[in-house]
N, C-alpha and C positions, 0 to 999 in steps of 0.2 A: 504493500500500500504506500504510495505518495504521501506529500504533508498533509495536515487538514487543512492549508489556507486556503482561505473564501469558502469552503464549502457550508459555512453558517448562510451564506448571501441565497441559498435556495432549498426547497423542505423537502425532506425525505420522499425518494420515487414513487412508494407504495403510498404514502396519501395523496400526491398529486395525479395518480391514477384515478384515485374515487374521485376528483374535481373535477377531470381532464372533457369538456364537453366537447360536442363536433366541430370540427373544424372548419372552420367558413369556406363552402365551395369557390373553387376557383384562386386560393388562395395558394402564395408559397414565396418560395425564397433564393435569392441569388447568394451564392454560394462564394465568392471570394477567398483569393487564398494566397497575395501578396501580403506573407508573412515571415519574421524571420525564426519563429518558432511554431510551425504547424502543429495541429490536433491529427492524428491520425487518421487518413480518410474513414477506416471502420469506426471509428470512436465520435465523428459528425453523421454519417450516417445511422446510428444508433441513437443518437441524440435526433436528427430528425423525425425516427421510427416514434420515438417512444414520447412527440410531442404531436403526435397525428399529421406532420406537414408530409402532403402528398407531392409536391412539385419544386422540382429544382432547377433553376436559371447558373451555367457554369461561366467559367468566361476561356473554359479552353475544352479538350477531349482528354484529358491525362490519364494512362490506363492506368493508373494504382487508384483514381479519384473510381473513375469507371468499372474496374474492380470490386469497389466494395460498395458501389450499388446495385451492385449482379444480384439480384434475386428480391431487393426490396418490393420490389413494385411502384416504388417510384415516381414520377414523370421528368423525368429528362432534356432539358434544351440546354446541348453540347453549344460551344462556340468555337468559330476562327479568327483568331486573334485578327488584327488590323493588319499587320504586318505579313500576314499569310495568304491577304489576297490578292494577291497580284499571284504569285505560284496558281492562284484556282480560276485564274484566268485560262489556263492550259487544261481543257477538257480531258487528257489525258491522268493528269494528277487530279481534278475535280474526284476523279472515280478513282483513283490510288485513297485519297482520303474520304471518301465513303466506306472503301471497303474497309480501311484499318481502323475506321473510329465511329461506323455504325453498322454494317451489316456482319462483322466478326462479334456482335453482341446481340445478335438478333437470333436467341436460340432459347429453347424454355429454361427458366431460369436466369437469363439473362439483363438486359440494360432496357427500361421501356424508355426508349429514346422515343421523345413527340417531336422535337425542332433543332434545326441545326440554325444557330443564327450566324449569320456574315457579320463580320466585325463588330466593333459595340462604339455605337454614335460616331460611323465614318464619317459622316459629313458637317461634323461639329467646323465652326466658322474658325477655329483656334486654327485648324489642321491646316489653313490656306489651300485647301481642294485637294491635300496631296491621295485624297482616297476617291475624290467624286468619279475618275474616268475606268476605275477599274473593281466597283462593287459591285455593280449592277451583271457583268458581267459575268464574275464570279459569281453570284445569286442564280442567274439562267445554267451553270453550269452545273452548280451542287444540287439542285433541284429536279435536272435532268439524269444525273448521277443517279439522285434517289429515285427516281422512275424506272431508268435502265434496269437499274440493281432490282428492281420489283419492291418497295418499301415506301416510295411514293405516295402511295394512297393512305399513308399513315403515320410518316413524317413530313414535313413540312420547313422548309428552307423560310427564314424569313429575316428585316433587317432593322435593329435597335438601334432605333434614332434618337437624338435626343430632342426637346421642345421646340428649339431653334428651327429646325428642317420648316417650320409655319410659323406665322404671325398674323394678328390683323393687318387691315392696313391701315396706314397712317392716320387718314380723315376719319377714322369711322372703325377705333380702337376696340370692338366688340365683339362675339364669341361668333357672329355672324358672320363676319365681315373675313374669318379666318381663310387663309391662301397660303399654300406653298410658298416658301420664300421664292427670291424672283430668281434668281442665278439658279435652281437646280428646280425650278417648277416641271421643267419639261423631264426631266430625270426621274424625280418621281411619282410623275405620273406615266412613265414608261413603268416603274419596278415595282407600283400601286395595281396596273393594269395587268400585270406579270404574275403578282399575287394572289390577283382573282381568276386569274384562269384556269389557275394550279389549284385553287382552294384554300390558300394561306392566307395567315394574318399579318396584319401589321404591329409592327411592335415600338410601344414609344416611353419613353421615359420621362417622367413629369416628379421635377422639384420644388417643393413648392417652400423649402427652407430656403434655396438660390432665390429666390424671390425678396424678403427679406437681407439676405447679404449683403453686405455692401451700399444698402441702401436703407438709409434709416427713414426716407419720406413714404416706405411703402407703408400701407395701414396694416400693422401687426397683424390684427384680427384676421383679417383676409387669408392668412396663411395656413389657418385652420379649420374644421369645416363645423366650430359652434358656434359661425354668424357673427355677422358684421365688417360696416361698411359696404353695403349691396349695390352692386350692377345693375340697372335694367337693361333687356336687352328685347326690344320685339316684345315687352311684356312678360319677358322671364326674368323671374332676379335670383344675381348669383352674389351667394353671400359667401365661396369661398374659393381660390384660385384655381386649384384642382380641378371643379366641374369647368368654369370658365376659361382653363388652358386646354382640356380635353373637349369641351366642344368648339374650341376652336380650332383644331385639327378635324373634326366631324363637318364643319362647315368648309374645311380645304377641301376634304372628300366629298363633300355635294359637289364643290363645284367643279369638279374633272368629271362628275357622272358616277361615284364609289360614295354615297353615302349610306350602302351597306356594308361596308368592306367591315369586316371584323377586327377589332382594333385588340392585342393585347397590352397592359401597361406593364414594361420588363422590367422598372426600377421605381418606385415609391418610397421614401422614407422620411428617415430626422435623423442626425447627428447628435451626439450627445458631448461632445467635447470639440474643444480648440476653436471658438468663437462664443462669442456673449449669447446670441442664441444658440448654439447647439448646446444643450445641455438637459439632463434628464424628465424634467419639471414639462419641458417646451417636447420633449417626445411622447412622453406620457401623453402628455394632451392632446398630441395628434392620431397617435394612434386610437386612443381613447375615441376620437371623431372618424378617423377611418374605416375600422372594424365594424361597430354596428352598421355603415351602410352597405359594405360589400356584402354580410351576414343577411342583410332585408336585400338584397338583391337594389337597389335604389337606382345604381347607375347614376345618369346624370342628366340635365335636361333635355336634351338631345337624343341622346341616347340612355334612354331608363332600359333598368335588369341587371342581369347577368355581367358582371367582368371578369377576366382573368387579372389577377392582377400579382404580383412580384415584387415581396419587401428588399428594400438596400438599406443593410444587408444583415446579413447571419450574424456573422464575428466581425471584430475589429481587425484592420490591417495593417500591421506598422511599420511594414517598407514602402505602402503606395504612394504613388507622387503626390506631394501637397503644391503642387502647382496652382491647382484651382483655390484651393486656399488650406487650412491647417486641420480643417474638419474632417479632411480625407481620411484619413484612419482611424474614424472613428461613427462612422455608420451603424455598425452591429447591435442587434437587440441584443446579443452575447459581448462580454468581453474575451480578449484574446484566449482565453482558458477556456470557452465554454461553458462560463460561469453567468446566468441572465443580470442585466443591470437593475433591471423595474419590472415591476409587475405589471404583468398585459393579460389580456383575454385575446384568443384565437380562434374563437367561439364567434366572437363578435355580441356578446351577451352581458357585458363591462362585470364580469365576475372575474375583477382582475388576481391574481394569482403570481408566484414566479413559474417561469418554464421550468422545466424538467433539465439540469442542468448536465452536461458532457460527464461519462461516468468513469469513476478511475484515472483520475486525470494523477500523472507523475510533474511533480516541481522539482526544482531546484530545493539544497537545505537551505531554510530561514535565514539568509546571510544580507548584510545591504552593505553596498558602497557607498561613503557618506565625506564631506569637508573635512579634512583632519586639523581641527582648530586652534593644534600645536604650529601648523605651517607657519614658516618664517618668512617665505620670499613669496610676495602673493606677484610680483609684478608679472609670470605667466600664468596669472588664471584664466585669464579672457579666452586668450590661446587654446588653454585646457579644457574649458569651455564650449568651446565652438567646435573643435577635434571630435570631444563628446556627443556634441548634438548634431553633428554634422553624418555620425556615422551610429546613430539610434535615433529614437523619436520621443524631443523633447517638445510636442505640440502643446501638451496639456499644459507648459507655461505660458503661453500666449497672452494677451492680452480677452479678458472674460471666461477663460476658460479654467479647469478644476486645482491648478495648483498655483492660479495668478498672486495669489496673497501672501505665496510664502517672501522670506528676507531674503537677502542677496547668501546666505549661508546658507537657506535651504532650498534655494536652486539652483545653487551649485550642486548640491551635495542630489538633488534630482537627478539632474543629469549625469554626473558620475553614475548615482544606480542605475538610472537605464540603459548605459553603455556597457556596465557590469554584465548585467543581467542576460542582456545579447551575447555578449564574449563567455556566456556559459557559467559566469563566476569565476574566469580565469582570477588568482589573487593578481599575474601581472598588469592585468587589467583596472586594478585598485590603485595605483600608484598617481599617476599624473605630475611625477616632478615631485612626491613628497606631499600634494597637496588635498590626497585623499587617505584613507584608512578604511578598514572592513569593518564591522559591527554585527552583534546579533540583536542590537533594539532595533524593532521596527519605525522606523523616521517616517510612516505616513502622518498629515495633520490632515484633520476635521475629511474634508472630499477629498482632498489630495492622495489619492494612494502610490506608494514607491513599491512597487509591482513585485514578485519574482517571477522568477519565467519559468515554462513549464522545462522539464528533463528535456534537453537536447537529444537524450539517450532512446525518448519514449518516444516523441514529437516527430513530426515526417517534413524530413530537410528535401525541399523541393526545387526546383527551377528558382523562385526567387529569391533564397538564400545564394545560389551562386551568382546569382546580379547583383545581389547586396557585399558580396566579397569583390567581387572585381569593380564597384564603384569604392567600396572602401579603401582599397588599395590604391587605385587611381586619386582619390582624395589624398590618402598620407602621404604620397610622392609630392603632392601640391605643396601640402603642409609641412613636409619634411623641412624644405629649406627655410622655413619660419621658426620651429622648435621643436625639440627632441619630446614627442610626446608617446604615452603618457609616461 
C-alpha cells in the first residue's frame, strides 16, 4: 500500500456505490495525459468504471491507453494529433493508421471505438492557417479508410473545433446572426457537407471561463447558466453564454443548409487554478448549472434535447502548454492523483457527493523540498527560482490563484517542492546552491497545497515525460551559462 495522503479528500468506494445514481446520458470525459507523472492507464480506467462514465474523448490512439480499455465497454473517440495530419493526407497511410489504431481492436472484447477525431481545434486563429489546407483532406481520407476497412457505419471520423471556427456578425452581435468565420466559411462548409453525407457529427468546443479571461467588462453572471444579464434574440432570451455560443454555430448551420447537422460538444468545463476565476467555488457552480440540464435533456434554444457532451477535463496536466494562459493544467475535476477536488453530481440530480476516487494510488514518502533559512548568499535565488519553475509547474502562484498569498519564503520554498517532486525526490534535486533543505513537515498553508507526487515506480512514464526531458535539458544549457544550478 502507498501513503495515505489525500485519501481523506474522498469516502470510502462501498458507500459511494449506494449514492452512485445514473449517469447523465450523453455525458463523458476527455481524457488528457500531458503529465509528468501518469496514473496508470488501468488504474483511470477503473476509476472511470466505477464512476459510471461511459465515454471517453482521447487526444491520441496510445496502445497501453487503448489496452486497458479493451473490454470496458467504453465509448471511445481516439484522436490525431495536429501534427499527424499532413502524413493522413496520403491515403495510403490514412488506412496504415486505421488499421493499427482501430480495426486491430475491433474484436469481442475489445476497444468500442465510436470516433476518430482529426486534430483538436486545427483551425484555431493562433495556428496562422498552418492546418487549414490539409484537414479537410485528411478527414475524406480516414473516413474512407473506415469504410474501406468495413467499420464505417459505426465509427465516424469527425473534426474538434474550437468556438472561433463562427461568430456573429458584427452589426447584429446575436445567436442568429451566427456565420462561419469569413477566411474558412467555404472550408467548412465543404467538411460540414462531408459530415453529412457520411453521417457524422460535428464537434465543437465551447468555453465559457475564456469568456471571462482577460476580460473583466464581460458580465460575470453570463458565464454561468443560473441567469443573468439576458440577450434577447428574435424573442428568445439567453441568460447564459453557452446556449448563446452554441446556437450561434446552429445559426452558421442554417445558413449553409445543415441546420440538422448533429453537433457534439468535445470540451466543456472550468478550471480550478492559476487565474482569479478559475478556482473551485467558480467550478462548482458551473457544473452545478451544467448537469441538471444535460440530465432534463434541455439543450438549448435552438436546439432543445439531447447533447453529447465532453467534460475538460479528467485530471490535471502539469506539462501542458500555458501559452493560452496559467489555467492550462489545471482543468481536471481530479487532481493529478486521481484524487476529486469538489463534490459534483453526474447524475445531474445536484446530490453532490465526491467521485469515486483512483484506487491504490503509490506516492512518493512524505518528504518536501523547502527554503533553507540558514542560507547565507541569497543573491542567486531569483536564478534558482526560475531554473525551478521553469522546469515544473509553478502556476498555482500566479496572481489569484491557490498559493498567491504565500511570503517571498514560501514561494520559494513552492517551487523548490515542485521541482522536487518531478525529479522523483532526487535529494540532489534539494540543493539549489545551499538555498534549499529536505523536510518531513508538511509546508502546505490554508488552499495552498505542496503536493507529493505519485511513485514514478507505479505511475506510466509516457510520450510526455520524454518532451519534458528534452525541453528540460534544452533549458539548462540556456541556463547553464547564467548559474550552476541547482
Amino acid at each position: 500500500m502507498g501513503n495515505s495522503y489525500f485519501l481523506g479528500t474522498s469516502i470510502p468506494i462501498f458507500l459511494s456505490l449506494l449514492f452512485l445514481c445514473d449517469f447523465v446520458n450523453g455525458l463523458g470525459v476527455n481524457w488528457g495525459t500531458m503529465a509528468s507523472h501518469r496514473l496508470p492507464p488501468k488504474t483511470v480506467v477503473q476509476m472511470l468504471k466505477d464512476n459510471g462514465i461511459k465515454k471517453v474523448k482521447l487526444f491520441d490512439a496510445d496502445s497501453t491507453t487503448m489496452n486497458a480499455l479493451a473490454g470496458s465497454d467504453i465509448e471511445v473517440m481516439v484522436s490525431i494529433p495536429n501534427d499527424q495530419l499532413l502524413a493522413m493526407n496520403s491515403y495510403k497511410r490514412a488506412k496504415e493508421w486505421v488499421r493499427r489504431n482501430v480495426t486491430r481492436y475491433s474484436f469481442n472484447g475489445g476497444v468500442n471505438i465510436k470516433y476518430v477525431a482529426m486534430g483538436n481545434e486545427p483551425f484555431l486563429t493562433t495556428y496562422n492557417g498552418s492546418f487549414i489546407n490539409i484537414t479537410f483532406p485528411a478527414l475524406q481520407n480516414i473516413q474512407n479508410a473506415l469504410n474501406e476497412a468495413g467499420v464505417g457505419d459505426s465509427i465516424k471520423a469527425t473534426v474538434p473545433s474550437n468556438a472561433d471556427v463562427y461568430n456573429s456578425q458584427k452589426n447584429n452581435p446575436v445567436p442568429s446572426a451566427g456565420r462561419f468565420r469569413h477566411d474558412i466559411s467555404g472550408l467548412m462548409t465543404q467538411i460540414v457537407e462531408f459530415l453529412a453525407r457520411n453521417g457524422a457529427p460535428l464537434t465543437i468546443n465551447i468555453y465559457p471561463f475564456l469568456s471571462l479571461y482577460g476580460n473583466d467588462d464581460f458580465p460575470f453572471n453570463y458565464a454561468f447558466f443560473d441567469g443573468g444579464n439576458p440577450i434577447v434574440d428574435n424573442g428568445i432570451q439567453y441568460t447564459n453564454v453557452f446556449d448563446a455560443n452554441f446556437d450561434t454555430l446552429v445559426s452558421a448551420l442554417r445558413a449553409i443548409g445543415h441546420g440538422d447537422m448533429t453537433i457534439i460538444v468535445g470540451e466543456v468545463g472550468w478550471p480550478t487554478d492559476g487565474d482569479k476565476n478559475a478556482n473551485i467555488a467558480n467550478a462548482k457552480r458551473f457544473y452545478n448549472g451544467l448537469m441538471p440540464r444535460l440530465a432534463a435533456n434541455t439543450g438549448t434554444p435552438l436546439l432543445p434535447g439531447y447533447l453529447e457532451v465532453y467534460l475538460f477535463g479528467l485530471l490535471d496536466e502539469d506539462v501542458k502548454s500555458i501559452a493560452p494562459g496559467n489555467f492550462e493544467r489545471h482543468w481536471g475535476i481530479y487532481r493529478y492523483d486521481g484524487q476529486p477536488k469538489f463534490p459534483m453530481d453526474l447524475s445531474g440530480q445536484n446530490q453532490n457527493r465526491y467521485l469515486i476516487a483512483a484506487q491504490n494510488v503509490e506516492y512518493l514518502p512524505q518528504k518536501w523540498c523547502v527554503f533553507n533559512p540558514k542560507a547565507n548568499d541569497l543573491s542567486k535565488l531569483a536564478d534558482n527560482i526560475n531554473y525551478a519553475c521553469t522546469l515544473s509547474d509553478c502556476t498555482a502562484l500566479g496572481y489569484g490563484s491557490s498559493c498567491n498569498n504565500l511570503d517571498a519564503n514560501g514561494n520559494t520554498s513552492y517551487a523548490f517542492n515542485i521541482y522536487y517532486q518531478v525529479q522523483n525526490q532526487n535529494g540532489m534535486a534539494c540543493n539549489f546552491q545551499g538555498l534549499a533543505m529536505e523536510t518531513t513537515q508538511n509546508p502546505s498553508q490554508g488552499a495552498c497545497s505542496f503536493i507529493i507526487q505519485i511513485d514514478s515506480s507505479t505511475s506510466f512514464v509516457g510520450p510526455p515525460v520524454t518532451r519534458m526531458i528534452i525541453f528540460a535539458v534544452f533549458t539548462f544549457l540556456l541556463l547553464l551559462s547564467r548559474t550552476r544550478i541547482p
